[in-house]
C-alpha positions as CSV (number, residue, x, y, z in Angstrom):
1,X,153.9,120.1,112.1
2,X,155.2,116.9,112.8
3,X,158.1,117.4,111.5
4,X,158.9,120.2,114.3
5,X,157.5,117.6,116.9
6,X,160.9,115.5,115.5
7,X,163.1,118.1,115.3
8,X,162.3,118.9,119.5
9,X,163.0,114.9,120.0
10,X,166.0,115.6,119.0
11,X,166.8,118.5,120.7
12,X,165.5,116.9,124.5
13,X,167.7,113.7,123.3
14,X,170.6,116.3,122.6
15,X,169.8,118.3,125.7
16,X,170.2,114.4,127.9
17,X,173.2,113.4,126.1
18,X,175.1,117.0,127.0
19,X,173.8,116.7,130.6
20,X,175.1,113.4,131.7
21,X,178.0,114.0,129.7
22,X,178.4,117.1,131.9
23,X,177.7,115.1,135.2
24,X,180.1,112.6,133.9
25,X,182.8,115.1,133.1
26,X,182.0,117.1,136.2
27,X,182.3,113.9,138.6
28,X,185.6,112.8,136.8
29,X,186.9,116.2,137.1
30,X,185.9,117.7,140.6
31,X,188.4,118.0,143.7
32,X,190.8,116.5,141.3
33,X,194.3,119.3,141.0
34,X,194.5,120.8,137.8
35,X,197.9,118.8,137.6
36,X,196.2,115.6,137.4
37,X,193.8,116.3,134.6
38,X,194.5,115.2,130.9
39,X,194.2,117.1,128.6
40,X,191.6,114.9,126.8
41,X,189.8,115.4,130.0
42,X,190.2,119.3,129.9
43,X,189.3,119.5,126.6
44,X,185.8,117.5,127.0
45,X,184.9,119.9,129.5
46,X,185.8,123.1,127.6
47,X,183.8,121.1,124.5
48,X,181.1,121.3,126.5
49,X,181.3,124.7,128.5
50,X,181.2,126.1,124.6
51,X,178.8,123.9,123.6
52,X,176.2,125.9,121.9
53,X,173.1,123.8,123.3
54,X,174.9,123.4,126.7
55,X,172.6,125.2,129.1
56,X,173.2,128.5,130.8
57,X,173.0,127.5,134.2
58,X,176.0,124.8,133.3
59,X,178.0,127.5,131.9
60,X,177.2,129.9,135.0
61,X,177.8,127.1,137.9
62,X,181.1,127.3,140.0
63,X,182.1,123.7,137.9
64,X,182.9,125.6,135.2
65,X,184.6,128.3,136.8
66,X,186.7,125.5,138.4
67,X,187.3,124.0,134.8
68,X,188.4,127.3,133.4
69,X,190.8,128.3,136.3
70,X,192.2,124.5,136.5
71,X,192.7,124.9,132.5
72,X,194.9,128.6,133.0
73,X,196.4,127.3,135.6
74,X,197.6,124.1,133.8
75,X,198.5,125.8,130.3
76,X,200.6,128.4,132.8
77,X,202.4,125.4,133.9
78,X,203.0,123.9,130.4
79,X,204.3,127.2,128.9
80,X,206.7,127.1,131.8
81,X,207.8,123.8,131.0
82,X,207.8,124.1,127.0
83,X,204.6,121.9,126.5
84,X,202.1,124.3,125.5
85,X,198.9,123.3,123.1
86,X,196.8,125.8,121.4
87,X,194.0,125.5,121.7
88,X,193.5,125.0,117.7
89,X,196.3,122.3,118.1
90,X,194.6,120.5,120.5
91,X,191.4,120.9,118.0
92,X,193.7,119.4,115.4
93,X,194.9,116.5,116.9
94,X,191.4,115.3,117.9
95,X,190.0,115.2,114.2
């Protein structure tokens, strides 16, 4: 039993981690134009919109609907100009 006590520590100090990083990402990132985000910045907030323990109600809010469309409209505009990542690339480079 205690050891399941442990195990949801561990999932609340998960849970706190993934939120500020979501307010932190969401700060950095809001009423910014999708030109001006990096892609490092892009990529922490797509991290975290498929991060499995990211909650629902993150995933659902307009933020992330705002992330995704900044992030189309960004690679749109690097196709255009030649510079397009995948998305495994991008995955690549950051190991």
């Amino acid at each position: 039993m205690g050891h399941y006590a442990s195990e949801m520590e561990h999932e609340d100090a998960k849970t706190k981690r993934l939120r500020l990083r979501y307010h932190r990402v969401r700060k950095e990132l809001s009423g910014t134009p999708a030109t001006k985000f990096s892609l490092g910045e892009l990529r922490e907030a797509l991290d975290l919109l498929s991060e499995k323990n990211t909650p629902r109600s993150f995933k659902n809010s307009v933020f992330a609907e705002e992330v995704i469309k900044k992030m189309r409209r960004l690679l749109r505009k690097a196709k255009a100009r030649k510079k397009f990542y995948s998305i495994e690339e991008m995955n690549k480079g950051k190991k």
